[in-house]
N, C-alpha and C positions, 0 to 999 in steps of 0.2 A: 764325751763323744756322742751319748744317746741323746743329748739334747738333740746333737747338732743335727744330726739324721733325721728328728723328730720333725724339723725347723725345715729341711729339704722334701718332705712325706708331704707337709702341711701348704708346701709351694707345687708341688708335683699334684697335689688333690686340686687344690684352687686353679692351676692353669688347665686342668681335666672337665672342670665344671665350666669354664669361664668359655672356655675355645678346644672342645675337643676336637680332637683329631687334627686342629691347624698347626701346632707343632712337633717338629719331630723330638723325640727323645734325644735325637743327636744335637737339636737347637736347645733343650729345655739343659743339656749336660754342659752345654758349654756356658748357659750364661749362667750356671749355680757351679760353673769353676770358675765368673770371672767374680763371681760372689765371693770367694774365700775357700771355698769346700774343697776337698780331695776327691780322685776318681774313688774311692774306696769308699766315701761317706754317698757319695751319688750312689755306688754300685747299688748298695747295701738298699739305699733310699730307695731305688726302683725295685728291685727285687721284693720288697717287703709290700709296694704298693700293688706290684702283678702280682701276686703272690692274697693277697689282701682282694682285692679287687675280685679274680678269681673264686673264691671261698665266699663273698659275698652276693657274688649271683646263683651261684650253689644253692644259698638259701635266702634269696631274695624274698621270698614269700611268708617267712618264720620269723622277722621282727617285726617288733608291734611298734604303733608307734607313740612319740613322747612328747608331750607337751611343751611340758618344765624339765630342762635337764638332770636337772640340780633341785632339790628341795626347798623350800622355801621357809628356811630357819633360820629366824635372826640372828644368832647366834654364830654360825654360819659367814650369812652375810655382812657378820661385826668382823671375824677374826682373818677372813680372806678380802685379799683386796682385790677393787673391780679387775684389772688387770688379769688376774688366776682368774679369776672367775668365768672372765669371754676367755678367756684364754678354755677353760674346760667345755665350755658352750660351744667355740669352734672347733674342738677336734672331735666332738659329739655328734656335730653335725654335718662334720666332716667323714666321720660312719667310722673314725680310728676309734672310737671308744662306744662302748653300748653303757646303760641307764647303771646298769648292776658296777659298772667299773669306773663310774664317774663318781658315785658314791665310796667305791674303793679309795679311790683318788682323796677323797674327802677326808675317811676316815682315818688312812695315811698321815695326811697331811697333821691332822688334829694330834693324832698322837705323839708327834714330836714333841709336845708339849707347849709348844712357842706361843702366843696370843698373839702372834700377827703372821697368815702365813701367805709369803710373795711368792712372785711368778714363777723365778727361779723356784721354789721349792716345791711346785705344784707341775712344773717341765719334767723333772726330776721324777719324784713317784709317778707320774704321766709314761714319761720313758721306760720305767721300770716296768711297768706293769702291760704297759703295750708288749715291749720283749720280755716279759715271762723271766725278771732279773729283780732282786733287792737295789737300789738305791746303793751306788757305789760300788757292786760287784762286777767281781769281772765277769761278766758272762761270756760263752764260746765262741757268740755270733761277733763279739768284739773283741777277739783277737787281735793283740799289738804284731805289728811286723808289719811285710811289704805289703804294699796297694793293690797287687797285682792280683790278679785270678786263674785260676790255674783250672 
């Protein structure tokens, strides 16, 4: 499920840069529910972007900025495929992830042990580390139950 919110975060950033303010939240929820998503994966998605968003102009002035997101190690560049790779490039610069956590991301991934690591597993520790969860845990913010908000 964190992917999936991860997948709504990274649509709700890009319709914010592309055309702010020309849709409403109530147009962007409805076509990311004719997309497949639940009111529960949108809630969660918008909350985390206000929420995000918020705390980032707070310290608008306190990040530096990055060139290369990613390091420049062939090694690196052997074992992830281009896919993770823009895949960590765009949520970098999409301001979901700073320099210190793209290399988390990295060093995550490596440790599995695998010699090839795909999107999917690069979404995954992505998700994790955005919401402050291991990889597979249930965290609190992802409570199973109803959709609804109370």
């Amino acid at each position: 499920m964190q992917e999936r919110i991860i997948e709504i975060i990274i649509f709700l950033l890009e319709q914010f840069q592309q055309k702010p303010e020309k849709d409403s939240a109530t147009d962007l929820s409805k076509e990311l529910a004719t997309r497949g998503y639940t009111d529960h994966e949108i809630n969660l998605a918008f909350s985390w972007v206000t929420t995000h968003l918020q705390t980032r102009n707070m310290h608008s002035g306190s990040d530096y900025e990055l060139n290369a997101p990613v390091d420049d190690v062939d090694l690196e560049k052997l074992i992830i495929t281009p896919e993770a790779y823009g895949y960590l490039i765009q949520v970098y610069h999409l301001g979901m992830l700073k320099e210190y956590d793209i290399e988390d991301v990295i060093d995550r991934a490596l440790s599995v042990g695998s010699n090839h690591i795909t999107l999917d597993d690069v979404k995954k520790v992505t998700a994790a580390i955005i919401f402050n969860s291991e990889p597979g845990s249930n965290n609190l913010f992802f409570q199973s139950g109803s959709n609804s908000i109370h």
